[in-house]
C-alpha positions as CSV (number, residue, x, y, z in Angstrom):
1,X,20.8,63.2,49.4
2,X,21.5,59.5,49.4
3,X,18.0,58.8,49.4
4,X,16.8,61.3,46.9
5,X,19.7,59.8,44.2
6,X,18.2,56.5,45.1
7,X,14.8,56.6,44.3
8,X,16.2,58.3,40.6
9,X,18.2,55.0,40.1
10,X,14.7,52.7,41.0
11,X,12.7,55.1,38.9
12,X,12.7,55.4,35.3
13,X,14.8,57.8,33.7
14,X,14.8,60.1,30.4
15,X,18.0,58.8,30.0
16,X,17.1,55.0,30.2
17,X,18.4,52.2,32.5
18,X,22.1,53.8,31.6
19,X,21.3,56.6,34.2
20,X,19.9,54.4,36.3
21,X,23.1,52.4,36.8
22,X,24.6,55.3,37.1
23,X,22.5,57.0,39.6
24,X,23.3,53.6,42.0
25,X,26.8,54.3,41.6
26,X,26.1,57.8,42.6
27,X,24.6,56.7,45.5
28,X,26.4,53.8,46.5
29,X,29.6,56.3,46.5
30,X,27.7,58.4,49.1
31,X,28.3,55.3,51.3
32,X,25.8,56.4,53.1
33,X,23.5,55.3,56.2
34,X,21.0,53.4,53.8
35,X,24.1,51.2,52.2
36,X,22.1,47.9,52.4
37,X,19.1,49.6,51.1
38,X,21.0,50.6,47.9
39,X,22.6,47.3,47.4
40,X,19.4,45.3,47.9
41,X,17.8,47.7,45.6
42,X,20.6,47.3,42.7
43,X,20.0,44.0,43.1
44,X,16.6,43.7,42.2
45,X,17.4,46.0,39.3
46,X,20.1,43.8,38.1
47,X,17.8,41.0,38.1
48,X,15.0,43.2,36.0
49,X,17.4,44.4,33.2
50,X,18.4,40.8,32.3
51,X,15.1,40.5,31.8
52,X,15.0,42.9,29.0
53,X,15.6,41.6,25.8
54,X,16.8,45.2,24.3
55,X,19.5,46.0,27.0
56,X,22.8,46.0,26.3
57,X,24.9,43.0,26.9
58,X,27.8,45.1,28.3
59,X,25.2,47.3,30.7
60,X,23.8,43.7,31.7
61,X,27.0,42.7,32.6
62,X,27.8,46.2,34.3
63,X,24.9,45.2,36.5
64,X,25.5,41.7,37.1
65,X,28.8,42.8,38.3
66,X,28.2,45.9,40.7
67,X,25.6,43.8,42.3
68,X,27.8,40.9,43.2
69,X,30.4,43.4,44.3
70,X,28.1,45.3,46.0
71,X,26.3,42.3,47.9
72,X,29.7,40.5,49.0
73,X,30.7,44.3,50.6
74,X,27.1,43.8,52.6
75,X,28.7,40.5,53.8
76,X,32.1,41.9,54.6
77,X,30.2,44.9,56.5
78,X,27.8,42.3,58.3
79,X,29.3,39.1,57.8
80,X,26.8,37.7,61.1
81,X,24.0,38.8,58.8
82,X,21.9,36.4,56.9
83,X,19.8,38.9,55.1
84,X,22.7,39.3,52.7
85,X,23.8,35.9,52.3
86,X,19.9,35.3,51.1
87,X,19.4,38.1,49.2
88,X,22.8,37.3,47.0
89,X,22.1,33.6,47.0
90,X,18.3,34.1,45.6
91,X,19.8,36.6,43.0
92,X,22.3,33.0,41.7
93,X,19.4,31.1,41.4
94,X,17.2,33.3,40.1
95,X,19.8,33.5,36.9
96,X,20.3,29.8,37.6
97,X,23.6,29.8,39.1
98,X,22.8,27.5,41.6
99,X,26.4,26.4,43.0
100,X,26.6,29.6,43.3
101,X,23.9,30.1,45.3
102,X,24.4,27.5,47.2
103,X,27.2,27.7,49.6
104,X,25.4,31.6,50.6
105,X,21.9,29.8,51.2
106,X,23.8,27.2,53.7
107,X,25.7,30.3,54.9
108,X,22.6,32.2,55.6
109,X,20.9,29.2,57.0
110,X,23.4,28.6,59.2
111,X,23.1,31.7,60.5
112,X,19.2,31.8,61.1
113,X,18.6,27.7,61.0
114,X,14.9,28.6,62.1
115,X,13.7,30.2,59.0
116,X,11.8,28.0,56.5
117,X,12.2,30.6,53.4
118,X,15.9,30.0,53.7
119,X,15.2,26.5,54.0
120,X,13.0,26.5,50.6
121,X,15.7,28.9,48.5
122,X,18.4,26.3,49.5
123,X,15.9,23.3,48.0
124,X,15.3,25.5,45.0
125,X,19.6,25.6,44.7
126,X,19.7,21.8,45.5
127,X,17.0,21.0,42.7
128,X,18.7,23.5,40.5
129,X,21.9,21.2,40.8
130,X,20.1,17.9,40.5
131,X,21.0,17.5,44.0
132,X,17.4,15.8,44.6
133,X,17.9,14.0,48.0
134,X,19.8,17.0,49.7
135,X,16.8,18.8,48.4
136,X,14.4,16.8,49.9
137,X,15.7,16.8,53.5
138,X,16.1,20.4,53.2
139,X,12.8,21.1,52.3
140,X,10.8,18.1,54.1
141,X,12.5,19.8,57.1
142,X,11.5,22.8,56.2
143,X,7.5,21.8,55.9
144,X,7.8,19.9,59.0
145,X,8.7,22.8,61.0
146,X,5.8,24.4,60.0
147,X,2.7,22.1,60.6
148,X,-0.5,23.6,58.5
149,X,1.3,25.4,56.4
150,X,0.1,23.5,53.4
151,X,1.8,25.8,50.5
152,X,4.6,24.0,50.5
């Protein structure tokens, strides 16, 4: 059932993004075995309705909210976890909250030191700050674990 409400709150509705917000509260109240599925999900909607210039401020901020609410329960759940510590922290500097972001990128790196794409979302927070030196240590370290991988 969970599953079934979900793909009605990621899919557009007759009755606009309202019943989409309300279709992931429906399914976030299920609680069910797909939790972090439905947050991450309500996540990337909240990021796509600030994009739209026509929504509502107050259903903007409805999202905003329920996301970060949501998210910070996925760390409570699995606080050993980066996935949720990165997913959160790319949401703050995606809407360019970057100290914000910050202290859940170092969180999540901390927790999985290896992985360069935490490495680069932390840079993008240090930038974000003017924290230019901390940014490039974070990210020269981050290129120089990965020899040949010129993209960065």
């Amino acid at each position: 059932m969970a599953s079934r409400i979900l793909i009605q709150a990621i899919s557009p509705q007759e009755g606009g993004i309202e019943q989409n917000f309300e279709n992931f509260k429906r399914t976030l109240a299920l609680n069910s075995l797909g939790q972090q599925e439905a947050r991450e999900q309500l996540l990337q909607a909240a990021l796509q309705v600030q994009g739209i210039a026509e929504a509502d401020l107050s259903l903007k901020r409805e999202f905003a909210e329920l996301a970060d609410v949501e998210l910070r329960a996925q760390i409570a759940d699995a606080p050993n976890d980066a996935r949720a510590y990165l997913f959160l922290g790319t949401y703050y500097d995606q809407l360019g909250q970057f100290a914000l972001a910050e202290p859940l990128l170092e969180k999540a790196l901390e927790l999985s030191p290896r992985k360069q794409g935490i490495q680069l979302e932390l840079g993008v927070s240090l930038l974000g700050q003017g924290k230019y030196d901390e940014a490039l240590a974070v990210i020269k370290e981050a290129y120089d674990a990965t020899p040949g991988f010129e993209e960065i």
